[in-house]
DSSP file (Angstrom, degrees, kcal/mol; ACC not computed):
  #  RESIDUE AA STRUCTURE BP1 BP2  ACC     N-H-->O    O-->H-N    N-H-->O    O-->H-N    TCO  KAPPA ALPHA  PHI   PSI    X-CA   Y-CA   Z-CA
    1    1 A X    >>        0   0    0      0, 0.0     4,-2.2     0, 0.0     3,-1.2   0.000 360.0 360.0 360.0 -39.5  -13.7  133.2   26.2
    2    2 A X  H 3>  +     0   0    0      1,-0.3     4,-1.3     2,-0.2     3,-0.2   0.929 360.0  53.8 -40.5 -55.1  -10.6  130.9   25.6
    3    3 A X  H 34 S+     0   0    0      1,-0.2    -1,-0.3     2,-0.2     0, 0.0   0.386  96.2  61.8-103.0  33.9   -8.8  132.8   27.6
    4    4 A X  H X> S+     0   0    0     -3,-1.2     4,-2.0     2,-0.2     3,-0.9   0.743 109.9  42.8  21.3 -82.1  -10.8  132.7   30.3
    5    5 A X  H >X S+     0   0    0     -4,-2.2     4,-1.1     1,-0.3     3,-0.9   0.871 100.8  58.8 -70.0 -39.6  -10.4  129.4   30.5
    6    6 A X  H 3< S+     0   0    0     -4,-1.3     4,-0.4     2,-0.2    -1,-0.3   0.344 114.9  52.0 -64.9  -9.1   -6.8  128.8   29.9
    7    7 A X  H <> S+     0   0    0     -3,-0.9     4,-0.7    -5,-0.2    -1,-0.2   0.728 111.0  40.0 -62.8 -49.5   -6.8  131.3   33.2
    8    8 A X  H <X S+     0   0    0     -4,-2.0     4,-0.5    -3,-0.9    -2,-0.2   0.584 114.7  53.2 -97.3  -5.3   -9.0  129.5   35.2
    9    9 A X  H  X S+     0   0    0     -4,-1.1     4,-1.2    -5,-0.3     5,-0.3   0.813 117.6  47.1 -74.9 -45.3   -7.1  125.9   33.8
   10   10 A X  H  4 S+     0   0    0     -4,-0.4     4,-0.3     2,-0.2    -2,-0.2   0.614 104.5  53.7 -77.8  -6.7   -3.9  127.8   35.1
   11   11 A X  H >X S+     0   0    0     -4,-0.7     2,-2.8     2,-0.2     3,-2.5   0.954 111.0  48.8 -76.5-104.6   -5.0  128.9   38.2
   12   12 A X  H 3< S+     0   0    0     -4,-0.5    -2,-0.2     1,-0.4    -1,-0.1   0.193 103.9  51.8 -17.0 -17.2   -6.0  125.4   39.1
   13   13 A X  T 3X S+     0   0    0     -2,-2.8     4,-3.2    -4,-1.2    -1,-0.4   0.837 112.5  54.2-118.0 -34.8   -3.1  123.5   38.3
   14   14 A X  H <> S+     0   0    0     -3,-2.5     4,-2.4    -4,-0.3    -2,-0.2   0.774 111.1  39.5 -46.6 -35.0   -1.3  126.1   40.4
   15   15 A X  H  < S+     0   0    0     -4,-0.5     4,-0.5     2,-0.2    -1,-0.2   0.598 118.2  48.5 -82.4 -12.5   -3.2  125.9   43.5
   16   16 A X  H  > S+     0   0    0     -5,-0.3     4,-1.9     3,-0.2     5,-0.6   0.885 109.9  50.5 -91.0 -50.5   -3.4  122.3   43.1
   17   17 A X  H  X S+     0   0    0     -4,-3.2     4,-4.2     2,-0.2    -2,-0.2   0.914 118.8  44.3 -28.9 -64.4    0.7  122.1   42.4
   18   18 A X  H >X S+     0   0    0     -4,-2.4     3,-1.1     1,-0.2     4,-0.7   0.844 112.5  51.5 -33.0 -85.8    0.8  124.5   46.0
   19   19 A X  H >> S+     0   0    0     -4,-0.5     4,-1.5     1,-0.2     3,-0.5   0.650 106.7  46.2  -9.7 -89.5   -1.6  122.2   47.4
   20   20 A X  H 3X S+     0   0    0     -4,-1.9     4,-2.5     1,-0.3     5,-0.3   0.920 115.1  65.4 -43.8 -47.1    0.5  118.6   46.6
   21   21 A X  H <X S+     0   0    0     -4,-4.2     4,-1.2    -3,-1.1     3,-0.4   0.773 102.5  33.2   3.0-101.5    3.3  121.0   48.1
   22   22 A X  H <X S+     0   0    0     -4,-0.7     4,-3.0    -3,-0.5     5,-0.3   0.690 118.5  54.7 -51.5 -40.5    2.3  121.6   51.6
   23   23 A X  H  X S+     0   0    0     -4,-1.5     4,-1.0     2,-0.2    -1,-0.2   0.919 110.7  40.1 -66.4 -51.6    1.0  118.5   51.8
   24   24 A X  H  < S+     0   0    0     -4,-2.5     5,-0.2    -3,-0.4    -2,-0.2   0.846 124.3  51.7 -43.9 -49.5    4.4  116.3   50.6
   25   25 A X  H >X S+     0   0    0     -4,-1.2     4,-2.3    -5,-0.3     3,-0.7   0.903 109.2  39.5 -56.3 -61.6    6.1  119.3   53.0
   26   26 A X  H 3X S+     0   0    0     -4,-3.0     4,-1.5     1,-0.3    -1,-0.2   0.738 114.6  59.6 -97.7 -11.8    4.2  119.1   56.2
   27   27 A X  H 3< S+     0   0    0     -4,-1.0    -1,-0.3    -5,-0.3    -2,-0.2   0.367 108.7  44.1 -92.5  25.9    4.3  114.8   55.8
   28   28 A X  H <> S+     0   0    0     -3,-0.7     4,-4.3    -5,-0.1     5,-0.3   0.516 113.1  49.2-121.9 -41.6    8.0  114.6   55.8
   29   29 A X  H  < S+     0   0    0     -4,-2.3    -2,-0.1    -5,-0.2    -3,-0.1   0.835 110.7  46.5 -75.6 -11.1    8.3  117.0   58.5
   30   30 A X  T  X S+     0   0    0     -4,-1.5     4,-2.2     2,-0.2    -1,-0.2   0.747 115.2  52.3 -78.0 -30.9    5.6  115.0   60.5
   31   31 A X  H  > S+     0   0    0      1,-0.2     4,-1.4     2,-0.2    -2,-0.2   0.926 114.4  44.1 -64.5 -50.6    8.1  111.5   59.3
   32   32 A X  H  X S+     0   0    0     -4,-4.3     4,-0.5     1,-0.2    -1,-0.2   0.833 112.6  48.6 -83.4  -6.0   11.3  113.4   60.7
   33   33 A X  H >4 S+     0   0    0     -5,-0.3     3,-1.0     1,-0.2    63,-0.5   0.933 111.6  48.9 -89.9 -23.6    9.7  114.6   63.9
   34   34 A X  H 3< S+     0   0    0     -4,-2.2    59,-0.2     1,-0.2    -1,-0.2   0.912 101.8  69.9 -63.6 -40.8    8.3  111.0   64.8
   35   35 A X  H 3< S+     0   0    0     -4,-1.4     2,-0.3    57,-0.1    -1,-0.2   0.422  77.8  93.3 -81.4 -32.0   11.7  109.8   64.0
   36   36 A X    <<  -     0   0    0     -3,-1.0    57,-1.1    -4,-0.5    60,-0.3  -0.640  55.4-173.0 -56.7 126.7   13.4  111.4   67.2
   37   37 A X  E     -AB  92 136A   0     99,-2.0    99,-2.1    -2,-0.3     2,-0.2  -0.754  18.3-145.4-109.6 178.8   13.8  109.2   70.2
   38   38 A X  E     -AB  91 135A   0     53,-0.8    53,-2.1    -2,-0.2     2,-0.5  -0.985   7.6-153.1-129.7 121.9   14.8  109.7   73.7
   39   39 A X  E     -AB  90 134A   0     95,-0.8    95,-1.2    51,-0.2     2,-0.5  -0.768   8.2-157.6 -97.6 145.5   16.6  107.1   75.4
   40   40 A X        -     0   0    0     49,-0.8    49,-0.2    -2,-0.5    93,-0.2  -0.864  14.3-170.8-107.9  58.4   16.0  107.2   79.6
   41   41 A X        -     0   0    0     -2,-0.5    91,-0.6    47,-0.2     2,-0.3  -0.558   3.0-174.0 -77.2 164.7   19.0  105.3   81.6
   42   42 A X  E     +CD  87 131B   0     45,-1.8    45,-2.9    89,-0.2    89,-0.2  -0.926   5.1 175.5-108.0 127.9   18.7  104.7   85.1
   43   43 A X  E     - D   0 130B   0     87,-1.1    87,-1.8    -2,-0.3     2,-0.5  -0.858  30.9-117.0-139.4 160.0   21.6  103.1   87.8
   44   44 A X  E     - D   0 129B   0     38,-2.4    85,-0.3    85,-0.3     2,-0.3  -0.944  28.8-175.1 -78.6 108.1   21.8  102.6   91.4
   45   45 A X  E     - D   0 128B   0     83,-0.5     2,-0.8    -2,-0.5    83,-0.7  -0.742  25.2-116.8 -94.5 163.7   24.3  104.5   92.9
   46   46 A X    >>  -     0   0    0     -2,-0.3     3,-4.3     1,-0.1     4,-0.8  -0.728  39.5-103.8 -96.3 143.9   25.2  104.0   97.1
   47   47 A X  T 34 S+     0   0    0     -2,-0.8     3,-0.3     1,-0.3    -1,-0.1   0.638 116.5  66.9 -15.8 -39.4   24.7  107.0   99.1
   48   48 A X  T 34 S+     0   0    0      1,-0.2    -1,-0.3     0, 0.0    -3,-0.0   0.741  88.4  62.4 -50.2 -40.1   28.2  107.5   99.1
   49   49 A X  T <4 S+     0   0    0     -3,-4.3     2,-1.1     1,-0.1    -1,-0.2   0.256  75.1 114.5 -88.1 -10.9   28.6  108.1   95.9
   50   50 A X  S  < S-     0   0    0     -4,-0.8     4,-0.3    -3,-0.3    -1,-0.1  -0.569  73.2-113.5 -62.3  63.3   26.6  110.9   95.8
   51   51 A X    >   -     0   0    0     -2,-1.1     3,-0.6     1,-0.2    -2,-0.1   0.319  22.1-130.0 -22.9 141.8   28.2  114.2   95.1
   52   52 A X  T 3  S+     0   0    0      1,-0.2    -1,-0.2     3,-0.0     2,-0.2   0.762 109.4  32.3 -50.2 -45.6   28.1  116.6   98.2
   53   53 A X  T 3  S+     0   0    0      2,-0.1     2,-0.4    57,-0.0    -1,-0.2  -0.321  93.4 108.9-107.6  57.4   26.4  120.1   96.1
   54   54 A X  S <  S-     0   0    0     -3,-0.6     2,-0.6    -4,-0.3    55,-0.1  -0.925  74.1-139.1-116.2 152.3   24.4  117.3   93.6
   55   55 A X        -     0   0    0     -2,-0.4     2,-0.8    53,-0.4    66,-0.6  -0.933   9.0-141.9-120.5 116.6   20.5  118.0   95.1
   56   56 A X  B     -e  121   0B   0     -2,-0.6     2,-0.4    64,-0.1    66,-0.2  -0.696  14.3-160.8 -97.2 116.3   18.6  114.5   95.5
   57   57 A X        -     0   0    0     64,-2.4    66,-0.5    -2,-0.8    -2,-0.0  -0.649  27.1-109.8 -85.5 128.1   14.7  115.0   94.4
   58   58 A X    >   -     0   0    0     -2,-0.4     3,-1.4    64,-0.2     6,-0.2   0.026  20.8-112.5 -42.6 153.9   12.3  112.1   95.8
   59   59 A X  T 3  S+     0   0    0     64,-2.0    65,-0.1     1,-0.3    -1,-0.1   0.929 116.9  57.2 -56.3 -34.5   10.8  109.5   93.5
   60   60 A X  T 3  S+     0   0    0     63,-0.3     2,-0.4     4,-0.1    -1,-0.3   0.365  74.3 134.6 -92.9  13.4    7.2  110.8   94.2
   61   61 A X    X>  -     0   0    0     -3,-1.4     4,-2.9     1,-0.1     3,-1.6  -0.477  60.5-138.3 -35.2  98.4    8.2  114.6   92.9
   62   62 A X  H 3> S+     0   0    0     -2,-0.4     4,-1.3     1,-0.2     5,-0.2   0.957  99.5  61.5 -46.7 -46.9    5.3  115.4   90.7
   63   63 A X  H 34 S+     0   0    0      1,-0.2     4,-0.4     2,-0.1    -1,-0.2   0.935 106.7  47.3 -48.0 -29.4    8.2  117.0   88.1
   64   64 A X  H X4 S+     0   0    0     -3,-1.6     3,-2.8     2,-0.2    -1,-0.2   0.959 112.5  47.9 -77.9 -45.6    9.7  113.7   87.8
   65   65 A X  H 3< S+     0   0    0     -4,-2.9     6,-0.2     1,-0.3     4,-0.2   0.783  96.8  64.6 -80.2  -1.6    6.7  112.2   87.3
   66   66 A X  T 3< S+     0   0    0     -4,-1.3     2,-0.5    -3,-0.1    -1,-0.3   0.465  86.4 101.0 -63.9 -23.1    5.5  114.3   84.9
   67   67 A X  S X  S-     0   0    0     -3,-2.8     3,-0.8    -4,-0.4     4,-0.5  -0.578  80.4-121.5 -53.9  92.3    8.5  112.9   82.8
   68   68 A X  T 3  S-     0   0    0     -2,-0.5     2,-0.2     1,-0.2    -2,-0.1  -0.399  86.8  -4.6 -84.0 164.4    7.5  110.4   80.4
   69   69 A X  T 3> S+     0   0    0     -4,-0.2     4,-2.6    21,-0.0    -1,-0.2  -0.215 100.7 101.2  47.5 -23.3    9.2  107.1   81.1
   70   70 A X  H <> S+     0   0    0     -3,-0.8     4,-1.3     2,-0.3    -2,-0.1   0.417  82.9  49.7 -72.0 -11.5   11.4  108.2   83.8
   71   71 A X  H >4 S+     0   0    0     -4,-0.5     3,-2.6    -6,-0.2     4,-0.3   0.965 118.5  41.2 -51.7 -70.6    9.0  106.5   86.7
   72   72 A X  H >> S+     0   0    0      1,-0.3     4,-2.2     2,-0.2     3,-2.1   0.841 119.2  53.8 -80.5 -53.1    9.1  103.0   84.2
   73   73 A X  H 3X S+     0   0    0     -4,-2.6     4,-1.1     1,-0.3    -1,-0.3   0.862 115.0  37.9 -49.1 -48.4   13.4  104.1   83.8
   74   74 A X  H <X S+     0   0    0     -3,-2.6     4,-0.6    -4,-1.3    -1,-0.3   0.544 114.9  51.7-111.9  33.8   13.9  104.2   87.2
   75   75 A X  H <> S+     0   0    0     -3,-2.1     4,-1.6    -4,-0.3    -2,-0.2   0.619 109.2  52.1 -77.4 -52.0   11.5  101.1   88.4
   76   76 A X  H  X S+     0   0    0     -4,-2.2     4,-0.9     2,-0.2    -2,-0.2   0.691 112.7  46.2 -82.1 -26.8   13.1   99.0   86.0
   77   77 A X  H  X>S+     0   0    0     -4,-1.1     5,-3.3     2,-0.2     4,-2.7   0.959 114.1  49.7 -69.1 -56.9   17.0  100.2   87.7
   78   78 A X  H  <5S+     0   0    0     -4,-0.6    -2,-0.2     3,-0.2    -3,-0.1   0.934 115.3  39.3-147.5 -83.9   15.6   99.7   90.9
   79   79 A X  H  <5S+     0   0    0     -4,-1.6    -1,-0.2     1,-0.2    -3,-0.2   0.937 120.7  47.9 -26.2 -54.3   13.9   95.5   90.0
   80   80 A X  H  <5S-     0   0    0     -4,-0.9    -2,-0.2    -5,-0.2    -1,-0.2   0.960 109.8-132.5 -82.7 -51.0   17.0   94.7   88.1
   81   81 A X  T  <5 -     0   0    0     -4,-2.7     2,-0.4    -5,-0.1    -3,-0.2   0.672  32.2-165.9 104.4  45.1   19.5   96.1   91.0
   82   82 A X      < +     0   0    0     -5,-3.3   -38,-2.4     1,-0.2    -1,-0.1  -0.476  39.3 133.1 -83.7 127.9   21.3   98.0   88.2
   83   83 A X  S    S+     0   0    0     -2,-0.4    -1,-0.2   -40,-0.2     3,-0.1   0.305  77.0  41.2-138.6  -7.1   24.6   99.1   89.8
   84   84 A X  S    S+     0   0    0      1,-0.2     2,-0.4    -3,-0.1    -2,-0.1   0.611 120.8  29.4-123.5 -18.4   26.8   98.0   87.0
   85   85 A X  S    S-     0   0    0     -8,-0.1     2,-0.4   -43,-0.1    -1,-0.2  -0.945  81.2-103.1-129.3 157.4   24.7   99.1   84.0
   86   86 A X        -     0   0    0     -2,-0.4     2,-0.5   -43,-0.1   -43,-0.2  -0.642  25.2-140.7 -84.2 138.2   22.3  101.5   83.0
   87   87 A X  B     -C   42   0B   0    -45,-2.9   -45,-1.8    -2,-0.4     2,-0.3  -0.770  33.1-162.2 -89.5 136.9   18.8  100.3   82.9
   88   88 A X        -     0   0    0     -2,-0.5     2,-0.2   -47,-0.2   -47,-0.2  -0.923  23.0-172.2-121.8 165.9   17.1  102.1   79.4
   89   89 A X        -     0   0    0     -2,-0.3   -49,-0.8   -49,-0.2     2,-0.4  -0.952  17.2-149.5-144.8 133.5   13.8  102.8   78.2
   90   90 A X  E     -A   39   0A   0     -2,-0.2     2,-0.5   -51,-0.2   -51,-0.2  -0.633   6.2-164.0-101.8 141.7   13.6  104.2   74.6
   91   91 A X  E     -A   38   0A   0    -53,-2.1     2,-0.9    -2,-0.4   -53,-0.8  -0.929   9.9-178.0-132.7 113.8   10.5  106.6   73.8
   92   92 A X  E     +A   37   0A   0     -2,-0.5     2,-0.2   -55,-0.2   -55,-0.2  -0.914  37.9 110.4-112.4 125.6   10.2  107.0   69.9
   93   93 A X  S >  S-     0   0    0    -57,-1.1     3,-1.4    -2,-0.9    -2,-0.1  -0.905  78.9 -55.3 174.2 164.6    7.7  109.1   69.4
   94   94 A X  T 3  S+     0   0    0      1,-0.3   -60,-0.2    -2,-0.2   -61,-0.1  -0.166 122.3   6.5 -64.4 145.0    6.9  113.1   68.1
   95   95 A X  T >> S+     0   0    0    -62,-0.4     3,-1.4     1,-0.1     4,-0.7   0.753  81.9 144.8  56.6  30.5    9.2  115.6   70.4
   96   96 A X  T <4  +     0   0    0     -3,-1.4    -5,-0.2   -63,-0.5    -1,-0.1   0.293  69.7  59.0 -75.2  28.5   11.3  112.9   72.3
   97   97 A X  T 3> S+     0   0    0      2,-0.1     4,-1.0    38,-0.1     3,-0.3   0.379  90.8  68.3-126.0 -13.1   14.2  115.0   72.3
   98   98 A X  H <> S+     0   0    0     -3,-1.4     4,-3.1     2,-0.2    -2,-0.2   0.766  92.3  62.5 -67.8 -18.6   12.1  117.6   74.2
   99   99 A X  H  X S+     0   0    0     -4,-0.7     4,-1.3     1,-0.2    -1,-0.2   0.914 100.2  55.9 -75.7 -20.9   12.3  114.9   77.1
  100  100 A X  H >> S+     0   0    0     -3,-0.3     4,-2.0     2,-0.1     3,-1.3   0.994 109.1  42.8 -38.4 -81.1   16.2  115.5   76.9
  101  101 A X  H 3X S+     0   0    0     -4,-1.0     4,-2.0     1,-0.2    -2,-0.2   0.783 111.1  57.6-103.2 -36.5   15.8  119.1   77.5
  102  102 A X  H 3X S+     0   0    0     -4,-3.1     4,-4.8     1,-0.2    -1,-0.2   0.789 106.6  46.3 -69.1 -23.5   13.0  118.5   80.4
  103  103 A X  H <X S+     0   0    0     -3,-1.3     4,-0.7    -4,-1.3    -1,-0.2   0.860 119.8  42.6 -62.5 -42.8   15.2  116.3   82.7
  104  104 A X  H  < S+     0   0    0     -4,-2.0     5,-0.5    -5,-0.2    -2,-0.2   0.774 124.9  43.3 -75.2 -24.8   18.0  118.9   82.2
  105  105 A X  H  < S+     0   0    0     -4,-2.0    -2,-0.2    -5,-0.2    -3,-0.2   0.942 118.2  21.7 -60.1 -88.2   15.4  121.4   82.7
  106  106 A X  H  < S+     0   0    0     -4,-4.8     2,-0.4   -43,-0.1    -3,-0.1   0.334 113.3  57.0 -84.2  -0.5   12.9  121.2   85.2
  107  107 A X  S  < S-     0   0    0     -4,-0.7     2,-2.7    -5,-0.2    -4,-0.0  -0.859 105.2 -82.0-121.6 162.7   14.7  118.8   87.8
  108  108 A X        -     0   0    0     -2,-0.4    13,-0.6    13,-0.1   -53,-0.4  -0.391  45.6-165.0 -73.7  83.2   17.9  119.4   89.3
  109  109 A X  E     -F  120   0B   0     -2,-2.7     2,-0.6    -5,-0.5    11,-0.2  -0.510   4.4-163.2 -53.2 120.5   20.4  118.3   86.6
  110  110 A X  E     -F  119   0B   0      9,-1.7     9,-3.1    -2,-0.2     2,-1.1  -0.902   8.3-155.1-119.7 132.0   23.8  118.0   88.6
  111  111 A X        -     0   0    0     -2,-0.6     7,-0.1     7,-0.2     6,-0.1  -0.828  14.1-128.6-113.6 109.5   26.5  117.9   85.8
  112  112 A X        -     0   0    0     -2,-1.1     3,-0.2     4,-0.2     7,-0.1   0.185  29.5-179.5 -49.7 166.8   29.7  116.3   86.9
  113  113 A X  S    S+     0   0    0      1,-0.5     2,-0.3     5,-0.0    -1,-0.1   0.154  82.9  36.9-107.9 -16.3   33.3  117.9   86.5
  114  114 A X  S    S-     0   0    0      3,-0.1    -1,-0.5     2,-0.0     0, 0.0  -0.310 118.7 -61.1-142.3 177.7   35.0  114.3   88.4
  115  115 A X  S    S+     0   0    0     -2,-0.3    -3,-0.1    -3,-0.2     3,-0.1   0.308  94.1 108.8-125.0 -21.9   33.9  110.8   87.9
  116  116 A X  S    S-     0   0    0      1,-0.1    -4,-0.2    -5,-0.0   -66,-0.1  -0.276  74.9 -80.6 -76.8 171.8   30.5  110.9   89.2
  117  117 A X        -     0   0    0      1,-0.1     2,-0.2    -6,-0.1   -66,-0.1  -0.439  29.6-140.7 -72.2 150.2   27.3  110.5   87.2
  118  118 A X        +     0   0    0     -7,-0.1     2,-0.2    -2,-0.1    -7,-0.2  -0.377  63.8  57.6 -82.7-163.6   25.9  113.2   85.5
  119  119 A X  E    S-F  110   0B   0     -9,-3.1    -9,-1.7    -2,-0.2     2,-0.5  -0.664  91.3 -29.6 111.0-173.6   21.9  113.2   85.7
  120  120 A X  E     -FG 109 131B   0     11,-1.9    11,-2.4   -11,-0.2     2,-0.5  -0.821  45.4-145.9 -95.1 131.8   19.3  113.4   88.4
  121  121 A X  E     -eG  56 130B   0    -66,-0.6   -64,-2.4   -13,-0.6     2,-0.4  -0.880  24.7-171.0-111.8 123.4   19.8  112.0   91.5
  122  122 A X  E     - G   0 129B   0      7,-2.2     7,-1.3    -2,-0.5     2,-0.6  -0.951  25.0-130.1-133.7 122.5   16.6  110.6   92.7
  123  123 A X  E     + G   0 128B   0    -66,-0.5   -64,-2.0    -2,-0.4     2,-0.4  -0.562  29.2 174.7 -33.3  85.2   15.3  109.1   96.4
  124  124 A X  E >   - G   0 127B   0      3,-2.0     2,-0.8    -2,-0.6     3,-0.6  -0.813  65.2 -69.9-122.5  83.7   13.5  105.4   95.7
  125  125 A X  T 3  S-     0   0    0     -2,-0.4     3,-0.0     1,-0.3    -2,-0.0  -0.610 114.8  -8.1  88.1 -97.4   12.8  104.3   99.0
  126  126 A X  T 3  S+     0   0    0     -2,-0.8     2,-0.3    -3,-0.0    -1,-0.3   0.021 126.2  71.7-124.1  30.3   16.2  103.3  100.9
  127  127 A X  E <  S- G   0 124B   0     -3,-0.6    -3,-2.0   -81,-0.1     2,-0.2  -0.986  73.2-133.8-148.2 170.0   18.1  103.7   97.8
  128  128 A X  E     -DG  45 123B   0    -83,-0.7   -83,-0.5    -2,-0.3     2,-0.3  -0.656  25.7-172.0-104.2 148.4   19.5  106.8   95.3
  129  129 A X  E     -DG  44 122B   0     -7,-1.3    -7,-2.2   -85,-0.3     2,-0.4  -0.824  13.7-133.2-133.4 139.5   19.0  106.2   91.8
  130  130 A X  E     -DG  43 121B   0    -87,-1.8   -87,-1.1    -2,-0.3     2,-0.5  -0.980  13.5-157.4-114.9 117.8   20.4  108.4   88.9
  131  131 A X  E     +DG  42 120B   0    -11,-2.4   -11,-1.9    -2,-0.4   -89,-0.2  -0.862  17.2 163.3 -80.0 105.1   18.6  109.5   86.1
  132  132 A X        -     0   0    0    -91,-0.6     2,-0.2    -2,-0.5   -12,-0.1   0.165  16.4-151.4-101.4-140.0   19.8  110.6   82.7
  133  133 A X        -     0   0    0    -93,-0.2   -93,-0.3     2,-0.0     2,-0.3  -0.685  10.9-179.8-164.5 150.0   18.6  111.3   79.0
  134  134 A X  E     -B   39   0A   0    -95,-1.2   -95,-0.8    -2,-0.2     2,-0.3  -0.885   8.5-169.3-129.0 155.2   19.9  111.1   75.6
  135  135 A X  E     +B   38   0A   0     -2,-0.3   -97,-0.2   -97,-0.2     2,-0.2  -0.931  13.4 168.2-167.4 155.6   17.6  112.0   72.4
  136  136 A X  E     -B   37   0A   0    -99,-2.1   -99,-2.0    -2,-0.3     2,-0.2  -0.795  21.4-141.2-165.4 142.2   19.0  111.3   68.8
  137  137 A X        -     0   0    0   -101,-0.3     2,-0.5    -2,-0.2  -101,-0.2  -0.687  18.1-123.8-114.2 162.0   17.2  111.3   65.3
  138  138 A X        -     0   0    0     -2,-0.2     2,-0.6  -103,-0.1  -103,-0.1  -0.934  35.5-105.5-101.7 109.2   17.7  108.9   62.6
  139  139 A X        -     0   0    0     -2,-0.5     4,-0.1     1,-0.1  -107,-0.0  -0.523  17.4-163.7 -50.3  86.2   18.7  110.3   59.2
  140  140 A X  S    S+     0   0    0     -2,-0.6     2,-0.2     1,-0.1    -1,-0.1   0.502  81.0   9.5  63.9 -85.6   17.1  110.6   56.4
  141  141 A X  S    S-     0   0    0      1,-0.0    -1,-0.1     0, 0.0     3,-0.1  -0.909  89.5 -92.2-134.2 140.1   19.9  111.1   54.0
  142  142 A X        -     0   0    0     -2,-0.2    -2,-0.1     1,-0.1     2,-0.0  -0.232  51.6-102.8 -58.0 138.5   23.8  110.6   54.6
  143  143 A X              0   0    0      1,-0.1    -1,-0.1    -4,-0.1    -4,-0.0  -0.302 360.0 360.0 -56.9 139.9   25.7  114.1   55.7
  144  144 A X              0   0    0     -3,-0.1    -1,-0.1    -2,-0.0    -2,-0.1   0.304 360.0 360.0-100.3 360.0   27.5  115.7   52.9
């Protein structure tokens, strides 16, 4: 019967060791994914300025708006009359580097070879706007 018990003591302290595991495991990976942002810029550019093959999507393009922050990014460009800086808006929050991948993704990303911006070049009223992304984590522990 002792060992019995020294079985079922040894069982236990193994499933509870697993247990503390998974638990330590899947809250560090929930800490690094919140930990990603995405930064948003927005600028005015003039019409001119506009690459010839760069394809300019209107403001009210359900993909764009589907974007989060990129309305507030390029509303805030657009108030300020940013032509000499990028207006940002920073989104910390879980998968904000998938908003990176969606700009580049689902809208017509035009990627520069010459001096113009990259990003999305977007119709807001009577003037063109460009919209980029960035996304970045913060680090845990220094790289070795």
């Amino acid at each position: 019967m002792i060992r019995g018990k020294e079985m079922v003591f040894s069982l236990l302290a193994v499933g509870t060791a697993a247990v503390a595991g998974y638990v330590l495991r899947s809250d560090r990976s929930r800490t690094a994914t919140s930990r990603s942002k995405a930064d948003l810029g927005a600028r005015l550019v003039s019409p001119a300025d506009v690459p010839a093959d760069a394809t300019v999507v209107d403001a009210s393009a359900r993909r764009l708006g589907e974007i989060p922050g990129a309305r507030r990014a390029l509303d805030r460009a657009v108030r300020s009359g940013a032509r000499d800086e990028w207006e940002h808006i920073t989104l910390e929050r879980d998968g904000a580097w998938s908003i990176v991948d969606r700009i580049r993704e689902s809208l017509p990303y035009y990627e520069s070879d010459t001096d113009a911006y990259n990003g999305v070049y977007v119709r807001y009223n009577d003037r063109i706007v460009v919209l980029d992304a960035i996304g970045w984590a913060r680090l845990e522990e220094p790289i070795q």
